[in-house]
C-alpha positions as a printed NumPy array, in Angstrom:
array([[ 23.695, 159.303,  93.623],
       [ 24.07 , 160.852,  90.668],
       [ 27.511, 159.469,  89.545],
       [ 29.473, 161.778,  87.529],
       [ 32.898, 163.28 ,  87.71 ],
       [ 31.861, 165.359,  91.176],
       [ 30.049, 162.44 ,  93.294],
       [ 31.997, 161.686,  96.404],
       [ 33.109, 157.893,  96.603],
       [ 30.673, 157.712,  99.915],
       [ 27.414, 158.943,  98.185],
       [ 28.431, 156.932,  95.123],
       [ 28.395, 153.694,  97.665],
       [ 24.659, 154.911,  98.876],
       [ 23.364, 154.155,  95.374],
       [ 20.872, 151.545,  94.559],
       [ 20.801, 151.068,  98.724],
       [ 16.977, 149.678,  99.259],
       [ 15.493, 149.676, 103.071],
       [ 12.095, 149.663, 103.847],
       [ 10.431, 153.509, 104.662],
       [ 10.521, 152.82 , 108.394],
       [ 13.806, 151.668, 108.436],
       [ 16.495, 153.513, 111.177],
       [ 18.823, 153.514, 107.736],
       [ 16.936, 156.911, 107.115],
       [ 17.557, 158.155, 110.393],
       [ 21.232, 158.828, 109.224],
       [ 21.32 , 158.588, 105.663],
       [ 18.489, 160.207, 104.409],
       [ 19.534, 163.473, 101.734],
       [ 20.815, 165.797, 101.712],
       [ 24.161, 163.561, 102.878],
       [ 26.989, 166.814, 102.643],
       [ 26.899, 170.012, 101.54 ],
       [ 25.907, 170.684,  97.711],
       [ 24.771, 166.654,  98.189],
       [ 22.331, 165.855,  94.839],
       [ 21.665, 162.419,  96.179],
       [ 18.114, 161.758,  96.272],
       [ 15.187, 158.479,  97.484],
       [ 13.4  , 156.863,  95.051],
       [ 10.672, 154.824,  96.543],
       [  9.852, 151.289,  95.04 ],
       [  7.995, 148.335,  95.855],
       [  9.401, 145.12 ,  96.967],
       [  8.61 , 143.57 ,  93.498],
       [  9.87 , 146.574,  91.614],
       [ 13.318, 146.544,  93.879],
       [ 13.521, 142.225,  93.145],
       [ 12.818, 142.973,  89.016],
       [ 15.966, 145.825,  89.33 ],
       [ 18.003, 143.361,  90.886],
       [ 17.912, 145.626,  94.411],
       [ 19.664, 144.076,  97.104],
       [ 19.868, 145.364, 101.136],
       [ 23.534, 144.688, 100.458],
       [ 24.767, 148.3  , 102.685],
       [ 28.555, 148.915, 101.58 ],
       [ 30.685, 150.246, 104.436],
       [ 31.948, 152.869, 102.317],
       [ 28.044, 154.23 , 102.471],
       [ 28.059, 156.942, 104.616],
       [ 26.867, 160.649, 104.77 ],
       [ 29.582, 163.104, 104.963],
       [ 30.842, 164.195, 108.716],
       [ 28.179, 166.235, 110.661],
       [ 25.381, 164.865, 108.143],
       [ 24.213, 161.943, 109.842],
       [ 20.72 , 162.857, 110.814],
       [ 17.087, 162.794, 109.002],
       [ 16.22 , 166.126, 107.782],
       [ 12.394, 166.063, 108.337],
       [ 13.025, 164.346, 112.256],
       [ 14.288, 165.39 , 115.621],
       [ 17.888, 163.98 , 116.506]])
């Protein structure tokens, strides 16, 4: 997220979320997560993700906006 004044409390919750590329995390929370979303997926390595302090920790408040719950490259 980007985390100014206009990020929405759910996308703010997404950031610094790590799951592995094949994870079914990204089948509902990939971005765009809402309309005008500016979220974006940074992909790191496991030992990059450990040195940032990254943890699979997935608040419940982490949650694309209603009717955005689907991977935008894949079939639903």
């Amino acid at each position: 997220a980007v985390n100014d004044g206009r990020t929405r409390p759910a996308h703010s919750a997404m950031h610094g979320i790590i799951k592995a590329v094949d994870d079914s995390f990204w089948n509902q929370h990939a971005p765009p997560n809402g309309h005008r979303c500016r979220c974006t997926v940074t992909q790191l390595t496991q030992t990059a993700a450990e040195q940032l302090g990254i943890t699979q920790t997935i608040p419940k408040e982490a949650k694309p906006d209603k009717g955005w719950q689907h991977h935008p490259l894949r079939d639903n």
